[in-house]
N, C-alpha and C positions, 0 to 999 in steps of 0.2 A: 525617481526612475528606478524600476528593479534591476539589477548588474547581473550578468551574468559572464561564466566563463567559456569566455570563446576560447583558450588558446590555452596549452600547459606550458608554454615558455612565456617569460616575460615580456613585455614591451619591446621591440627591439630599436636599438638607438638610445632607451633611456635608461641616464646613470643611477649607480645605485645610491640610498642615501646619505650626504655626509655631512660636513659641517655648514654648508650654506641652502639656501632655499634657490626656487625655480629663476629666481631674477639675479642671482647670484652675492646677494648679504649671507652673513653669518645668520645663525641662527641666535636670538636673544635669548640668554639662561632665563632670563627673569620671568620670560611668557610661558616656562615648564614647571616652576616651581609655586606653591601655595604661598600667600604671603604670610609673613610671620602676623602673630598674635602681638596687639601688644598687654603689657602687665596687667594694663588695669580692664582687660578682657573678659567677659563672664559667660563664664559657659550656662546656655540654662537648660536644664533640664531635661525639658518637654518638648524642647524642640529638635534637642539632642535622639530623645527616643524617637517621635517621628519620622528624622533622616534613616535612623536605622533604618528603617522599610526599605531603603533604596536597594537595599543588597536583597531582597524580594522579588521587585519587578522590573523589567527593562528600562525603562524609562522612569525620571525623577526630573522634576519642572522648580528649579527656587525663581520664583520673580516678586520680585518687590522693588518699590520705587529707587530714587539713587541715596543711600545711606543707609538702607534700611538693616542692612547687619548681614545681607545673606552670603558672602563670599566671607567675612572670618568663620559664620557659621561654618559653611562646609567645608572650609580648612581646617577648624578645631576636630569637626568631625572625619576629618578623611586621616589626620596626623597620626589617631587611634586608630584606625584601621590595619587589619592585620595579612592584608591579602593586596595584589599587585595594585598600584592607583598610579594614573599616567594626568596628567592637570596642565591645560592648556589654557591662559588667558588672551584672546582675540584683544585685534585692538584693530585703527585705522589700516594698517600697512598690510593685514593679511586680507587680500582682497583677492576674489576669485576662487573657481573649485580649485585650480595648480596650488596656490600659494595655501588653500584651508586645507587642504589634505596633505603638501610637505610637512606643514606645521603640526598637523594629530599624528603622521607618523612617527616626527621627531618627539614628540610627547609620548607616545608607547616606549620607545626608546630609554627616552631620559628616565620611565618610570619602571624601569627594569624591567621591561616586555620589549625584548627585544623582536624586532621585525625582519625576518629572513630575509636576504635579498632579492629572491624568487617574487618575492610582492611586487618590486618595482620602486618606481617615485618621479613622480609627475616634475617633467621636464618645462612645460608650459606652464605659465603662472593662471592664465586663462581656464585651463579645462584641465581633465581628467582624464586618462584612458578609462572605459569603464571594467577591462580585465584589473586593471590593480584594486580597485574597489570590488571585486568577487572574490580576488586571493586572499582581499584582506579579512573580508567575513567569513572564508571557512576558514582562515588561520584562525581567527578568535573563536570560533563555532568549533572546533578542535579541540582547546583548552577545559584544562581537570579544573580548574578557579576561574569564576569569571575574573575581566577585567575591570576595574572600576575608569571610567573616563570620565572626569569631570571638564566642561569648557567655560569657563568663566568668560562674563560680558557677551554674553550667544548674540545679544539686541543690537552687536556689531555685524554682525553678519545679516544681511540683507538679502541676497542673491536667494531666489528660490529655488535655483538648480542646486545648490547645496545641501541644502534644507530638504528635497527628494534623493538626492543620494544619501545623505548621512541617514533620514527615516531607513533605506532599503539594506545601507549597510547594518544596521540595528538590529530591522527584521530576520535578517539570513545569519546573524551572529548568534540568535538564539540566545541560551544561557553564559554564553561566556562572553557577554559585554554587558555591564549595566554602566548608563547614559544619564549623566547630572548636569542639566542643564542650568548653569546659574544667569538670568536675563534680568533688565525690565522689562521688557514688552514679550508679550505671549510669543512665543519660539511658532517658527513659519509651519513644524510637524503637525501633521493630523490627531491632536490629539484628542480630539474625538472617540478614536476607533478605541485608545488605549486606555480610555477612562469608561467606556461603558465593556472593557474586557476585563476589566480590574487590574492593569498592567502598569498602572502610572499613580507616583507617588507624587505631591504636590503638598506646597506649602508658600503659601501666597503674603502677602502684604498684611493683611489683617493680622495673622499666626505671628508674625516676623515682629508684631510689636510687644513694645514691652507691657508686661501689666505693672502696675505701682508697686508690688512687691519685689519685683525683679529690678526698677528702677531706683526702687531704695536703696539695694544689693549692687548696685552697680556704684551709685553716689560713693555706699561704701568702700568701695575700691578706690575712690579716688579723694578717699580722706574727708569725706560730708556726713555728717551724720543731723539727718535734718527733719523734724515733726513728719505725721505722715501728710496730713491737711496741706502743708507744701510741694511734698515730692505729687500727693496724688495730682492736684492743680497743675504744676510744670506737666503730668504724665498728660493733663486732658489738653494741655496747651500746646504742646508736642504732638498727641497722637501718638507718644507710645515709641515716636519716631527715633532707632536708634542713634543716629548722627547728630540730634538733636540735643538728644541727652547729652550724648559725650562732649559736645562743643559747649553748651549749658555748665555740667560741669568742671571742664577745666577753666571756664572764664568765672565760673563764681568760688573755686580754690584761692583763685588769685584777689579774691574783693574781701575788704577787710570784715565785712557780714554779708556771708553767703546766701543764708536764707533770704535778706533781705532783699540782694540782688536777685533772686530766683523769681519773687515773689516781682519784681520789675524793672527786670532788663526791655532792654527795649528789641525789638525782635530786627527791626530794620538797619541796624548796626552792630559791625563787632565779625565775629568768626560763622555765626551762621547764616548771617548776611549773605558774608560772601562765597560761602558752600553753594544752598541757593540758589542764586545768582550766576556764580558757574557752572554751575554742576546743569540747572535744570534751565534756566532761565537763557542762558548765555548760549547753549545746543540748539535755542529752535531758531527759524527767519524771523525777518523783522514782522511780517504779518506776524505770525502766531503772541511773539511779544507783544506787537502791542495789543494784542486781545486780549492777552493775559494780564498787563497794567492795568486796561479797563475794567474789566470783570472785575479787579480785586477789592471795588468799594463795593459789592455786592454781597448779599448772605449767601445767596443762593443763585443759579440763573440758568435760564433755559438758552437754546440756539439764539430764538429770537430777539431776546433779550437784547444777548450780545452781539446782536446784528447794528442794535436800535443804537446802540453806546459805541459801534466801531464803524457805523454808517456803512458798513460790507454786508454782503451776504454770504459769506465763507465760514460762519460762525459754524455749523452744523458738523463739519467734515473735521476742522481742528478740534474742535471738542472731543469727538469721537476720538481722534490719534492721543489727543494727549491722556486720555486715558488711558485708552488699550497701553500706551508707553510707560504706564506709571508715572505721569509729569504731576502728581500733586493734585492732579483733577479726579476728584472723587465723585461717580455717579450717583445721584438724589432718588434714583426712580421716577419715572415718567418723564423721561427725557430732560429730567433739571439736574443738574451738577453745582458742586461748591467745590471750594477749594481748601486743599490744608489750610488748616489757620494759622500757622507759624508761617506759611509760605506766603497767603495773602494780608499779612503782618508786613512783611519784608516787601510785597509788589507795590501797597500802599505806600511805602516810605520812599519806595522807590520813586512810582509814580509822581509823589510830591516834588521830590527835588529835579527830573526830569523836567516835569510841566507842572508848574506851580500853578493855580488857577483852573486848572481842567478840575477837578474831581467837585466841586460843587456842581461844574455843567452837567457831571456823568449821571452825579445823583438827581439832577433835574430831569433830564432825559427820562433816567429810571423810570420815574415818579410817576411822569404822565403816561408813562407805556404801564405801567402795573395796574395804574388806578382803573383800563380797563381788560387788563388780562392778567393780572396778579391778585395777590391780598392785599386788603385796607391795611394792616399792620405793616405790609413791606412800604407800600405807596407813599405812609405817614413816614415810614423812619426814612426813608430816601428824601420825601422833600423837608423834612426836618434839619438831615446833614446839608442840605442845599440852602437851608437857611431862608427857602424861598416862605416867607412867611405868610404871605397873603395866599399862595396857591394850599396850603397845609390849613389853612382856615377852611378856605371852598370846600375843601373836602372831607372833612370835620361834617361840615354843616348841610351841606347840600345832598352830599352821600346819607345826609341821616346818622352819623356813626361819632356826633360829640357824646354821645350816650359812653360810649367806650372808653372815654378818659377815666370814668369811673369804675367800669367794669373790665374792662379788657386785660388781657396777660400784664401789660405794662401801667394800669391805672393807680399804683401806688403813690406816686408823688407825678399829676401831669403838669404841676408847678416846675418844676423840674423839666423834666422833658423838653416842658416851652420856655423856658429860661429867657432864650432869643430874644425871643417874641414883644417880651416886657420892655425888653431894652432897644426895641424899635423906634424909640418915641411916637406919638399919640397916632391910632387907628385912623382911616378915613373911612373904611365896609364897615358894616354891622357882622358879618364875618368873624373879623379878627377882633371886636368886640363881644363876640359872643364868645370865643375861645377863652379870651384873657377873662370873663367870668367865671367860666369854668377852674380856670387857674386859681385865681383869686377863691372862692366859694372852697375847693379843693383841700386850700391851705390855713379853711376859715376866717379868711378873712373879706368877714360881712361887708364892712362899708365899702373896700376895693370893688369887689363884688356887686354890690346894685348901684353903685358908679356905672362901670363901664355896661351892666344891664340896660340903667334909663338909656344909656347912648344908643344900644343896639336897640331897644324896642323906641324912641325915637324913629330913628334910620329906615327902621322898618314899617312904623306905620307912614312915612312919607313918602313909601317907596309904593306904588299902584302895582309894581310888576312883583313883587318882594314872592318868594319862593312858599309853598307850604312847608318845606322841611324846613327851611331857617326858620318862621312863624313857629312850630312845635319846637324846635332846637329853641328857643325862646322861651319857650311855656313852660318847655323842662326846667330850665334854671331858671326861672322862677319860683315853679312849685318847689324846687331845692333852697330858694334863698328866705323863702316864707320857712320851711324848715325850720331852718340856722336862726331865723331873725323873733321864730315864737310868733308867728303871724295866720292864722286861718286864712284871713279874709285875704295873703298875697297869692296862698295854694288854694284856694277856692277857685280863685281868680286863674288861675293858671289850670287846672284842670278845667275849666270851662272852652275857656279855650284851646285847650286840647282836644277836648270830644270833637269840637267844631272843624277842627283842621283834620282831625286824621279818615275822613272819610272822602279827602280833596287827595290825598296820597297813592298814587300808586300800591296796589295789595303787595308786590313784591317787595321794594321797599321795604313796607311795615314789616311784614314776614321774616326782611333777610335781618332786620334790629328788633326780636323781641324786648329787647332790654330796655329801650324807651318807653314803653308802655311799665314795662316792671317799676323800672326806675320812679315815671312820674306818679304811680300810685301808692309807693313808698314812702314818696315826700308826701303829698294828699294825706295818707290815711297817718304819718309822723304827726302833719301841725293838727288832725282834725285830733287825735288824741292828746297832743298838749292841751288843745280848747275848753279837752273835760266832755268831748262827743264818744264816747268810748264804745256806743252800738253801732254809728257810723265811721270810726277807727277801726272797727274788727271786721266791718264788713268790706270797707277797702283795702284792709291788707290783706282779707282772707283771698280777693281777685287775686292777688299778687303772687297767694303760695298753689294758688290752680290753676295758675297762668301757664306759659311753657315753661318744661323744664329742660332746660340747654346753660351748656357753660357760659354762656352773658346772661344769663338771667339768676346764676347763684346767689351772687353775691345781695341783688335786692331780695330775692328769697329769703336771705339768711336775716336780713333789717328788718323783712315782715314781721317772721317768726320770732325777733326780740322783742321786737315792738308788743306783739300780740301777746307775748307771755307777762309783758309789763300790764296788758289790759287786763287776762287772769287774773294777777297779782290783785290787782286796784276793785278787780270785783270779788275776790275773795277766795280763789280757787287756788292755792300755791300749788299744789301735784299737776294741777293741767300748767300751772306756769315753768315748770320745774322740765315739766315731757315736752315743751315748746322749744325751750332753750338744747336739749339734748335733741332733738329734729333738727334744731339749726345747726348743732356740730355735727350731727351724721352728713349734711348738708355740704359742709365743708368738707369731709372726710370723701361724701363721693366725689367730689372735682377735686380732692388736692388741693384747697383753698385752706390760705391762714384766715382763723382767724376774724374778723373785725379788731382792728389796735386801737388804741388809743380810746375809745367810749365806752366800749365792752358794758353795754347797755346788757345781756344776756349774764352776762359773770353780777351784773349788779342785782338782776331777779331772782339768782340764786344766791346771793348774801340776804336779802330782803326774808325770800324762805326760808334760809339757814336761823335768821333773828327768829322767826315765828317761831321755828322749831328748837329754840334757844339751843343753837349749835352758834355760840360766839363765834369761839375760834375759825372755826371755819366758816363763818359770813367775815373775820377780819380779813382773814388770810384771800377770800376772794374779794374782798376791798380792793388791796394791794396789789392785785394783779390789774388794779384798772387806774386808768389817768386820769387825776386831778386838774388837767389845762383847763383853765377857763374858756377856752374855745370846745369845748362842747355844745353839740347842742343842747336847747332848754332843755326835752324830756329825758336825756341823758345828765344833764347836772342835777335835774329836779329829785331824779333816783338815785345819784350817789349821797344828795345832801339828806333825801332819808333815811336811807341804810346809813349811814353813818353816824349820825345823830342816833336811830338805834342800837346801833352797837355801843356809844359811849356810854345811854343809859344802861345798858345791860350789863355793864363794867361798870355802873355808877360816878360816873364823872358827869354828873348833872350842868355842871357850871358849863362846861366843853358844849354840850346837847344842847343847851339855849343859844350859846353863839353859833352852832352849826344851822340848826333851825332857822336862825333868823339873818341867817348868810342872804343876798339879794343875789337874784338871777334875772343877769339882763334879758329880757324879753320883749317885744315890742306889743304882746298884748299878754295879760293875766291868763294864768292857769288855773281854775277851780280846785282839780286833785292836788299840783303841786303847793297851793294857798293853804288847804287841807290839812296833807301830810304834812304839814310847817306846822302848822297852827296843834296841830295831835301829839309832837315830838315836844313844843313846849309846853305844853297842857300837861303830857306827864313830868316834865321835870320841874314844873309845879308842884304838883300832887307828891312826890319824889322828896320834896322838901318840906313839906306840910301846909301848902299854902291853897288850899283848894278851891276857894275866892278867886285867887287868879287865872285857876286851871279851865274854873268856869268861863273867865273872862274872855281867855284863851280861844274860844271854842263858839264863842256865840256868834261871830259873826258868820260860821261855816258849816254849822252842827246839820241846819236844814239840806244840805244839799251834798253832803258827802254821808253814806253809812256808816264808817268806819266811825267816821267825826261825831256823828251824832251819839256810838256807841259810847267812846270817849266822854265826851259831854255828860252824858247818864253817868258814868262812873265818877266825873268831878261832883255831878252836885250831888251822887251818894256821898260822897267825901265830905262836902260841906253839911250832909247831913238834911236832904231835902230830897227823900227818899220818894214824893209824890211826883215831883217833877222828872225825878230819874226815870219811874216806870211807867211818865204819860212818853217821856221820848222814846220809850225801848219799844211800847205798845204800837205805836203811830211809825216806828220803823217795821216792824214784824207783818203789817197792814200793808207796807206799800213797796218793798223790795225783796227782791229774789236772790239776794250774795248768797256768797257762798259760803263754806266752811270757815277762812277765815275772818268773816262779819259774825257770822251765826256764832260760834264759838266764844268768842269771847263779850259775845252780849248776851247770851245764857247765861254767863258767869256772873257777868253785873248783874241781870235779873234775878238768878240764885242769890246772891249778896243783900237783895233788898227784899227778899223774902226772911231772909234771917233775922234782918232786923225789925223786920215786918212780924216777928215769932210764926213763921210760916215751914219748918224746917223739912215738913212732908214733900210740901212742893218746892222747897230749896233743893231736894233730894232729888225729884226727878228732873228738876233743870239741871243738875251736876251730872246726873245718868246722860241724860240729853248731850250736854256738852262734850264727854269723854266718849264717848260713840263717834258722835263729830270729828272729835280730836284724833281718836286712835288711827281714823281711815288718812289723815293728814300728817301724824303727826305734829301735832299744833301744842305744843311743849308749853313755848313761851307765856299764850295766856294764862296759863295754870301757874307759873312759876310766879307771875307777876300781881296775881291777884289778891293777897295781903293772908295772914296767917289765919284768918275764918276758917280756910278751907280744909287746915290739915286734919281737925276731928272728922271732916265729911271722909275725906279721902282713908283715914282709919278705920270705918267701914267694912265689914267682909264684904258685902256686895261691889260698894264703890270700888274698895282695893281689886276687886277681880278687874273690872272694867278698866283699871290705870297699872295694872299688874305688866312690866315686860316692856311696856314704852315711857310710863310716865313716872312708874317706882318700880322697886323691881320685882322681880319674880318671886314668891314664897318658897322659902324651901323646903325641897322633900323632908319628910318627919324621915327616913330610913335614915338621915345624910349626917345625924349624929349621931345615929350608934354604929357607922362604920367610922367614925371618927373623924367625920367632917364638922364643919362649923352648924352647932344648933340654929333652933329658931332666933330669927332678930338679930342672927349676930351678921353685919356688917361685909361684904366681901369684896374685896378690893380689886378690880377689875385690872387686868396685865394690859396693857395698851398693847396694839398691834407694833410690828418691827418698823413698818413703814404706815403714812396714814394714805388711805383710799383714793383716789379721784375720781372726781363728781358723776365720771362715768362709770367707773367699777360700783358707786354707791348704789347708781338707778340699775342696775344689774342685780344685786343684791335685796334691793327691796323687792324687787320681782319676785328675786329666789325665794323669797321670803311666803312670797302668795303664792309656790307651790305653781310656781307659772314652767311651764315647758323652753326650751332652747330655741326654738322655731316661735313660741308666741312673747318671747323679749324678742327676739329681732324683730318684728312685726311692732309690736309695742312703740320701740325704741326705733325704726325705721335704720337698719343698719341689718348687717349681712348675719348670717349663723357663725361664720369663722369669726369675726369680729366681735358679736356675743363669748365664743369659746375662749378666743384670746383676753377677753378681762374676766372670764371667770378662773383662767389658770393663774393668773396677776392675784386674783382676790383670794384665792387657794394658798398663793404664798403668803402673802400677807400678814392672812389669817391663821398660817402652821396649822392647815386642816387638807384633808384630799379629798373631800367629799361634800355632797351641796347640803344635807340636812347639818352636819357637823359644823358648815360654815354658818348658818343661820343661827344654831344654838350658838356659838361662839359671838358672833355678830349680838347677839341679844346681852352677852355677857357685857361684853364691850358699849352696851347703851349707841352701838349704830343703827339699832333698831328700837 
C-alpha cells in the first residue's frame, strides 16, 4: 500500500521507541547484529563484486536454499562497508506489521541511524499506523548517504500487508535506502517492475554455489589438501552446496584418510544428515514429507508421477512450493523436477529406516506408470531396483527394446545390470529367457547363451499366441549367437526369420527401435563374412551404414564399418580399408561413443595396413591396443592371429609365426579367408627358413580359392624353382579376379621375379614399373621389402628409382646441396624422428595434405567436421616443428611418414 502523510504530529497515544517491542519483551541484540564469520570462512571474489551492485540499485534479492552461504556472504560483505548499515534478522516471534516495523526501527537504531521520535512506533503488534511509515521514508528520502537495510530470513515474514508496506516504504525513500533482502523463497515484493527497470540486484542459488576451484580453497582452510578429481566429484555431489561442503569437510578433517572418506561417506548419516533433515525436511507437514521420501527413489519426476507413488493428488501444488522455497527441489523443465542429490541421498536413507520394504513397491509403481508415460530407460531402471524380474523381461521384449542392452547409454556390461535376474533360479517365460541370453551372449559366453535361447525359442514355438516382437527379440539373439559361434547357417537362419516377422509389427514400433534391424544385419553380414561370402558381407553391412542414423543405431554402424574395412583389407584395397575404419571413429566422435573395447576389429585393419606398408612399429603398437580374450569373436580372432603372425615375421621370429598361425579358433563352421590367411603366414615362414617344399605344401589345399593364397603359392613354387607352375597360377589369377592393389602388387612382383629367371628383364621391368605405380598410390612398402634381393639392381635404375623415389627410397638429392655444404650424393641422411609420434588420425590428415587436398575436401574425405580437421592439423604442426602445410609434407617425407 502507498503511505501517505496525513498528519505533521505524531501518532497520538504512541510511545516513543525504547528498549522493548509492541507486546512488551526486550528487544534481542542478536536480531541487529550480523553474525560473525567463522575462520575457516572464504570470501570469494565474484560474488563479493556482484553484491557491490547493491549500493547502485534500491533493491537487492539473495535467495538461495537453506545453507547455501548467502547470510555470511552478506555479512562479509556489509562488515567492509563504509557507510550506515542497520541488519535485522526475522525469526518466528516478529509477526505482524506492529512487531516487523518495531523491529526495522530498532535496527536503524542499533545501526547508527538513529530514528527521530517524531516518526513514532507502532504500539500494536498487529498493524501499523500508516503516518509513521510516511515519516519514515522521507526521514530516509532526506539523507546525504543512503542507508544500507539488510533483513535476513525475509522467507519468515509471510504477511502480504508487509511486504506492500515495506515495497512503498522503498519506493518513497528514493536514494537514501537501499534494501538486501537475504530469503529462501522469492520475497512477496513486485519484483517485476524492478527488474525490467534495471533497479534490482540479484544473486540466486546457482551464483551462490561453489565452483571446484573455490571449493578446493575452502578444503584448504580447513587443513585438506585433496587431488582435484576428488574435490571436483564431492563439488558434483554437493552441487556446489555450501553447508555441504563445510559439513563434508569438517567430518573428513576428523577421518584418518580424508580423501578416502570424501570419495564415500555415506550421505544419509553423520552431520549433513541431520542439517537436512532439520533444516529442510523437518519445516514442512507431514503430507509434503512424505512426498518428499517418495519421490526420493526417483531420477527425475513430474506432478503425476508423484501422484501415482503417494496415491494423492496434491502432487502439483507442493512441488511448486517446494520450489519457489528453495526446498532442494530443483525444476527439470517441462514440468519434471529432481532433487538435490546429496538431499535425495539422505531421503533415501531416510525413507529406508522409516519404512523398510516400501521402496521396491515405489519403484514398481514407477515402472508401470513410466512404461506408458516416461522413457524405456527410466521404466527399466525402476523395475530393475524393484527386482521385479519378470515385469523388466516384458518389457525388454515386448516393447521391442532388448536391442538396447547392446546399444543404449547403459549397454556396457547388461550382465551386470541383470545380475538379479541370474540369481532368480530357473525362468518359466521365454521372456526372461530371452534377457538372460542377452546377458550371457553380452559376456560371451556362448554355451550359457544358446542354453537359455533353445528354452526361449522352444517356449516360443509352443506358444500359438507368442508375440512378434518376442519372435524377432528371438531372431536377434540368434543372428548374434551365430555371430559368436562362427555359424552362417544360425544367422541365415535368424535373418529369415526376421524378414518374415517384421512386416506382422506394428510400423511405429519398428520406427521407434531402428537398432533391431541395425543390429540383426550386423550379425548377418559378421557370420556371412567369416563364411568367406564377402560380396554378400558388404552388401549387408553396406544396409547397415545407410540405414538411419540416430544415436541407437551408432554403435552397430560403427561394427559395419569395421567389419567392411576387414572386407577391403581381404580384397585387397588397404586405403578404402584404412578410410573405413577412420569413418567409424568419426562415427563415434559424432555421438560421444567410445570406442568398441575389447575386439577393436577396426585398430586390427589398420595393423594389418600398417604390415603392408611395413610400418611394424606401429601395426605392433595397434596390436597392443587390442584384446587377446579368447572370447572374441571368430572374424575378430581370425584378424588378430594374422596381424600378428605378420608382425612376428616382419621382426623375423619365424618360429613365433608358425605357432601363431597354426593357433585353433573355435568356430562351429570353417572360415575359407581365415584357413587362408593361416595357411599364407606359414607358407612364408617356410620359405623364411628355406624350406620351400613345404611353403608349397602349405598353400595347396587353399591357393584355388583365396587370391592372395594363390599369389603366395606362385611365390613358393618360384622358391622351389618351378617357375612354369608359378606363372600358370599368376596367369589364371590375372583371368579371373578383380583385387585390388594389395593382390595386384605383390603378384607383379612374383611375376616380375619369374621373368628374371625366365632372362626376360625387359618385361621384368615393366612388371616392377607396373607394381610401384600400384604401390606408390597405396603405399604398399612391405611387398617390396619382402621380396628377396633380385630387386635391388631393378630398383637402381634412374627410371625405377624415380617411380620408388620419396615413399619406397628416398629422395635424390639436389646436386646444389653439396656445394652449399650439405651432404653430397649417396650420402646417407639420418632422419630426426618427430618429438611425439602421430595418431592414426593426424596421419590420414596428412596423407591428404600430402594430395594437395583442401581443408573442406578432408573433412568430406574423412567424414568429420573442418574445426576437427583444423584441430589435427595444429597437433601435426607441433609435432612436426613446422607452421605450415607444404613444410609439413616435405618434413613428413623426411621422416619416411610419407
Amino acid at each position: 500500500m502507498d503511505v501517505e502523510d496525513t498528519s505533521g504530529a505524531p501518532p497520538r497515544g504512541v510511545p516513543p521507541p525504547g528498549d522493548t517491542d509492541p507486546l512488551g519483551n526486550p528487544f534481542l541484540r542478536t536480531r541487529f547484529v550480523p553474525p560473525a564469520r567463522p575462520g575457516t570462512f572464504l570470501r570469494r571474489g565474484r560474488l563479493v563484486r556482484h553484491l557491490g551492485q547493491a549500493l547502485l540499485t534500491p533493491l537487492t534479492v539473495v535467495n538461495g536454499s537453506a545453507g547455501a552461504g548467502k547470510t555470511l556472504l552478506v555479512a562479509d560483505w556489509a562488515a567492509n562497508l563504509r557507510r550506515p548499515l542497520a541488519w535485522l534478522t526475522l525469526d518466528a516471534a516478529v509477526e505482524g506489521p506492529g512487531m516487523f516495523w518495531a523491529h526495522l526501527l530498532q535496527s536503524l537504531n542499533a545501526g547508527g541511524v538513529p530514528v527521530p521520535g517524531t516518526i513514532g512506533f507502532p504500539a500494536d503488534a498487529s498493524r501499523v499506523h500508516p503516518t509513521l511509515l510516511s515519516r519514515l521514508a522521507r526521514e530516509l528520502a532526506g539523507r546525504d548517504r543512503p542507508v544500507v537495510l539488510v533483513i535476513d530470513e525475509f522467507d519468515r515474514m509471510t504477511d502480504p500487508e508487509v511486504a506492500r508496506q515495506l515495497e512503498s516504504v522503498l519506493r518513497h525513500a528514493g536514494r537514501g535506502l537501499r534494501l538486501v533482502l537475504v530469503s529462501r523463497t522469492e520475497p512477496l515484493l513486485p519484483l517485476h517492475r524492478y527488474r525490467l527497470a534495471g533497479e534490482m540486484t540479484e544473486i540466486r542459488g546457482a551464483e551462490l554455489a561453489f565452483t571446484t576451484e573455490e571449493a578446493a580453497e575452502l578444503l584448504g582452510l580447513h587443513g585438506l589438501s585433496l587431488a582435484v578429481p576428488v574435490v571436483g566429484a564431492l563439488v558434483e555431489r554437493t552441487r556446489g552446496w555450501a553447508a555441504g561442503l563445510r559439513l563434508s569437510a569438517l567430518a573428513a578433517r576428523s577421518s584418518p584418510d580424508p580423501e578416502l572418506y570424501l570419495k564415500e561417506f555415506e550421505a544419509g548419516r553423520g552431520t549433513i544428515a541431520d542439517f537436512l533433515l532439520a533444516e529442510v525436511l523437518g519445516q514442512q507437514p507431514p503430507e509434503t514429507q512424505d512426498l518428499l521420501l517418495r519421490i526420493s527413489v526417483l531420477d527425475r519426476f513430474c506432478p503425476d508421477l508423484a501422484d501415482e507413488l503417494t496415491q494423492r493428488r496434491d502432487a502439483a501444488t507442493i512441488l511448486a512450493e517446494l520450489h519457489h522455497a528453495n526446498a532442494f527441489v530443483e525444476d527439470f523443465g517441462h514440468d519434471w523436477y529432481r532433487l538435490h542429490p546429496l538431499f535425495r541421498e539422505i531421503l533415501r536413507a531416510h525413507l529406508r529406516r522409516r519404512a523398510p520394504g516400501l521402496e521396491p513397491q515405489l519403484h514398481r509403481r514407477a515402472a508401470h506408470w513410466l512404461r506408458h508415460s516416461g522413457t524405456l530407460s527410466e521404466t527399466l531402471a525402476n523395475a530393475v531396483a524393484a527386482q521385479d524380474w519378470t515385469y523388466t523381461a516384458q518389457v525388454l521384449v515386448e516393447d521391442l527394446a532388448i536391442g538396447q542392452l547392446f546399444t543404449g547409454p547403459d549397454s556396457g556390461e547388461p550382465a551386470d545390470r541383470f545380475a538379479g535376474m541370474e540369481g532368480e533360479g530357473e525362468a518359466s517365460d521365454p521372456a526372461t529367457h530371452l534377457v538372460r541370453t542377452a546377458c550371457a551372449l553380452s559376456r560371451a559366453d556362448l554355451d550359457g547363451g544358446l542354453a537359455h535361447l533353445r528354452r526361449a525359442a522352444g517356449q516360443l514355438a509352443g506358444d500359438g499366441r507368442a508375440s512378434p516382437a518376442a519372435l524377432l527379440s528371438c531372431a536377434l539373439l540368434e543372428a548374434l549367437a551365430g555371430r559368436l559361434a562362427g555359424s552362417v547357417r544360425l544367422a541365415d537362419r535368424a535373418d529369415r526369420s526376421a524378414r518374415r516377422l517384421m512386416p506382422q509389427l506394428p510400423p511405429r514400433l519398428l520406427d521407434g527401435h531402428p537398432e533391431v534391424g541395425a543390429l540383426l544385419l550386423t550379425h548377418v553380414g559378421a557370420s556371412r563374412l567369416w563364411a568367406g561370402r564377402l560380396d554378400e558381407a558388404r552388401a549387408t553391412l553396406t544396409e547397415v551404414t545407410r540405414g538411419p542414423r540416430t544415436a541407437s543405431t551408432a554403435l552397430p554402424r560403427m561394427e559395419a564399418l569395421e567389419h567392411l574395412a576387414l572386407v577391403d583389407h581381404l580384397n585387397g584395397w588397404p586405403g578404402e580399408a584404412e578410410r573405413k575404419v577412420l569413418a567409424m571413429e568419426a562415427e563415434a566422435e559424432r555421438y560421444g561413443l567410445v570406442l568398441p573395447q575389447g575386439s577393436g576389429l577396426g585398430r586390427l585393419v589398420l595393423a594389418a595396413v600398417a604390415v603392408d606398408r611395413d610400418e611394424v612399429d606401429r601395426a605392433e603398437a595397434l596390436l597392443a591396443q587390442t584384446s587377446d580374450q579368447p572370447t572374441a569373436a571368430p572374424v575378430t580372432a581370425a584378424a588378430r592371429r594374422t596381424v600378428e603372425a605378420g608382425v612376428l615375421l616382419a621382426r623375423g621370429r619365424r618360429r613365433d609365426a608358425l605357432a601363431v598361425a597354426t593357433r585353433p579358433l573355435p568356430a562351429a563352421e570353417a572360415s575359407p579367408w581365415a584357413q587362408g590367411r593361416a595357411a599364407l603366414a606359414v607358407s612364408d615362414a617356410h620359405l623364411a627358413e628355406g624350406r620351400p617344399d613345404a611353403a608349397v605344401e602349405a598353400l595347396r589345399q587353399v591357393a584355388g580359392d583365396q587370391p592372395l593364397c594363390t599369389v603366395g603359392a606362385a611365390r613358393a613354387h618360384l622358391a622351389a624353382g618351378d617357375p612354369g607352375t608359378a606363372v600358370h597360377l599368376l596367369d589364371g589369377l590375372a583371368a579371373r579376379t578383380r583385387s585390388g592393389p594389395g593382390v595386384a602388387v605383390p603378384a607383379a612382383l612374383v611375376r616380375a621375379q619369374a621373368a628374371v629367371l625366365e632372362e626376360d628383364p625387359a618385361f621384368a621391368r615393366r612388371l616392377l614399373a607396373k607394381a610401384l605405380v600400384e604401390g606408390r598410390r597405396e603405399e604398399l612398402r612391405g611387398p617390396f621389402r619382402s621380396a628377396g634381393p633380385w630387386i635391388d639392381a631393378f630398383l637402381a635404375e634412374p627410371p625405377l628409382r624415380a617411380l620408388a623415389a620419396g615413399w619406397l627410397v628416398p629422395d635424390p638429392e639436389p646436386s646444389g646441396e653439396a656445394a652449399r655444404g650439405g651432404p653430397g650424393p649417396g650420402t646417407p641422411v639420418e632422419p630426426v624422428e618427430p618429438v611425439e609420434e602421430l595418431s592414426g588420425r593426424e596421419r590420414a590428415v596428412l596423407e591428404r595434405l600430402a594430395r594437395a587436398m583442401s581443408t573442406e575436401d578432408i573433412a568430406a574425405d574423412l567424414c568429420v567436421s573442418v574445426n576437427t580437421v583444423k584441430t589435427h592439423l595444429k597437433s601435426v604442426y607441433r609435432k612436426l616443428s613446422v607452421h605450415r602445410r607444404n613444410e609439413a609434407v616435405r618434413r613428413a617425407r623426411e621422416l619416411r611418414l610419407l
